[in-house]
C-alpha positions as CSV (number, residue, x, y, z in Angstrom):
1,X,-9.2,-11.2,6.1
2,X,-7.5,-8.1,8.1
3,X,-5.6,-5.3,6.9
4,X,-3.6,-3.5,9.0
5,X,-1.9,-0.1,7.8
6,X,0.5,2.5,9.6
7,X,3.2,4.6,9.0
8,X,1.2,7.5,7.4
9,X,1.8,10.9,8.7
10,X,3.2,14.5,8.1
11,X,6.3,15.2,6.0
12,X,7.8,18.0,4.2
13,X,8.2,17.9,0.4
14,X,11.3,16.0,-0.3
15,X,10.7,14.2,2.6
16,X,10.5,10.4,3.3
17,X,7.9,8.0,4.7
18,X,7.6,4.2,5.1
19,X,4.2,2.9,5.0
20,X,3.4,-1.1,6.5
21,X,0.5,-3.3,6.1
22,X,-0.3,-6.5,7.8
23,X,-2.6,-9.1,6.5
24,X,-4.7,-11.2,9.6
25,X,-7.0,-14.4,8.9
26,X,-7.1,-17.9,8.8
27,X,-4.4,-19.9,6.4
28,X,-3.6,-17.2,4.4
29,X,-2.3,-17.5,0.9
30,X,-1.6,-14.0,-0.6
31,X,-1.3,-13.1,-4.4
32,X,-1.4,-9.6,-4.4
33,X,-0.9,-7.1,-2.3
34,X,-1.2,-3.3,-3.3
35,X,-1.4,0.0,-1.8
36,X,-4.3,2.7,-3.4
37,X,-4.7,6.6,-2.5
38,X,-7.5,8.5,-2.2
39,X,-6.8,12.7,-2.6
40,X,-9.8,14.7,-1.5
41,X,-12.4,14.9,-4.5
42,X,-10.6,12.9,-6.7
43,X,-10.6,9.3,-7.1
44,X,-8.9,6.1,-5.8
45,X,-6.1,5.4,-7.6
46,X,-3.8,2.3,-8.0
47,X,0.0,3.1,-6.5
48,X,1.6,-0.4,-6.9
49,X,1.2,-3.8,-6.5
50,X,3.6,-6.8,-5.9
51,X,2.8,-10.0,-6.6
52,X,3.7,-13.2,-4.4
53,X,6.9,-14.0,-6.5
54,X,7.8,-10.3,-6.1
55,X,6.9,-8.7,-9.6
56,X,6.0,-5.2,-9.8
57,X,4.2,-2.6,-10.9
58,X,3.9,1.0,-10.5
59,X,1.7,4.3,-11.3
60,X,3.8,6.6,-13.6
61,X,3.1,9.2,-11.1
62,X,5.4,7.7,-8.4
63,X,8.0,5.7,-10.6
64,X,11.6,6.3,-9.2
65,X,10.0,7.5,-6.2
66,X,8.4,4.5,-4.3
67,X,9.3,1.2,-3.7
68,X,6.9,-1.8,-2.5
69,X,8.1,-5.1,-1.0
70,X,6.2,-7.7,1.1
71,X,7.3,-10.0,3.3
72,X,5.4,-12.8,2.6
73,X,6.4,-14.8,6.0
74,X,4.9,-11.7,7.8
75,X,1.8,-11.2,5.0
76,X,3.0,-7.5,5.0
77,X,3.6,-5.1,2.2
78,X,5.3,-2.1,2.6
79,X,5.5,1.2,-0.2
80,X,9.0,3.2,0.9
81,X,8.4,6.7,-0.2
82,X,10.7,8.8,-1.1
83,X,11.5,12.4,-2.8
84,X,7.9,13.2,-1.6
85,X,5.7,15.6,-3.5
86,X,2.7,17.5,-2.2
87,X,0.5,15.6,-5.2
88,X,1.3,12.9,-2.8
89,X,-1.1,13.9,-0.3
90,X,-4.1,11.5,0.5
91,X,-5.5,8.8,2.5
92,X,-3.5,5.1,1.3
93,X,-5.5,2.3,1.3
94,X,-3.5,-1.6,1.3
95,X,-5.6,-4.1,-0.8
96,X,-5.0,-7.8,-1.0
97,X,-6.3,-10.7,-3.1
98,X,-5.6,-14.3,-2.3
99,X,-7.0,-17.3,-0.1
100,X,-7.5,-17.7,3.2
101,X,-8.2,-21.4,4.6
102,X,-9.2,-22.4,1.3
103,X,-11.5,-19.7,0.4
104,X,-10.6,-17.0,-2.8
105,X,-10.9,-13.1,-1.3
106,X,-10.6,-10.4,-3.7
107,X,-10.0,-6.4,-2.5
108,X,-9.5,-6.8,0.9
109,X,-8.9,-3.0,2.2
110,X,-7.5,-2.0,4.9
111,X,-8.7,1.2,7.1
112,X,-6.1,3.8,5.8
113,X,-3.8,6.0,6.6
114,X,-3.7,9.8,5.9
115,X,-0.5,11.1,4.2
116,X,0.4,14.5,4.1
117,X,3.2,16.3,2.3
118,X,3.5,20.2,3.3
119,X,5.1,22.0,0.9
């Protein structure tokens, strides 16, 4: 299983971004699908997740602030971000666990994408 993540980039505090991630394999059956970050010298950290029947969850960190959705047809998730915060800054990683032609993954990463809020 692929992962496939864009969108990250430069933005001022207050500002907005839209991350995507698209799943790849064969016969894939997603559960999960969450987005991580990684700040330099600290640790990865859980952002949110969305399950296949579209529950969430999210770090207290970014409640009220980010939004994840997936579209399941696609096997994308996406984490809207908004009212941006220099804390924000770091490298966000998408994670999926499901099935793919049969065959259980778990923590399928994508490449990441660097995110940086200038304050």
């Amino acid at each position: 299983v692929q992962l496939q993540a864009s969108g990250g980039g430069l933005v001022q505090a207050g500002g907005s971004l839209r991350l995507s991630c698209a799943a790849s394999g064969r016969s894939l059956n997603i559960n999960v699908m969450s987005w991580y970050r990684q700040a330099p010298g600290k640790q990865r950290e859980l952002v949110a997740f969305i399950t296949s029947g579209g529950s969430t969850n999210y770090a207290d960190s970014v409640k009220g602030r980010f939004t994840i959705s997936r579209d399941n047809a696609k096997d994308t998730v996406y984490l809207q971000m908004n009212s941006m915060k220099s804390e924000d800054t770091a490298v966000y990683y998408c994670s999926a666990d499901g099935w793919s032609a049969g065959t259980p993954f778990f923590g399928s990463w994508g490449q990441g994408t660097q995110v940086t809020v200038s304050s």
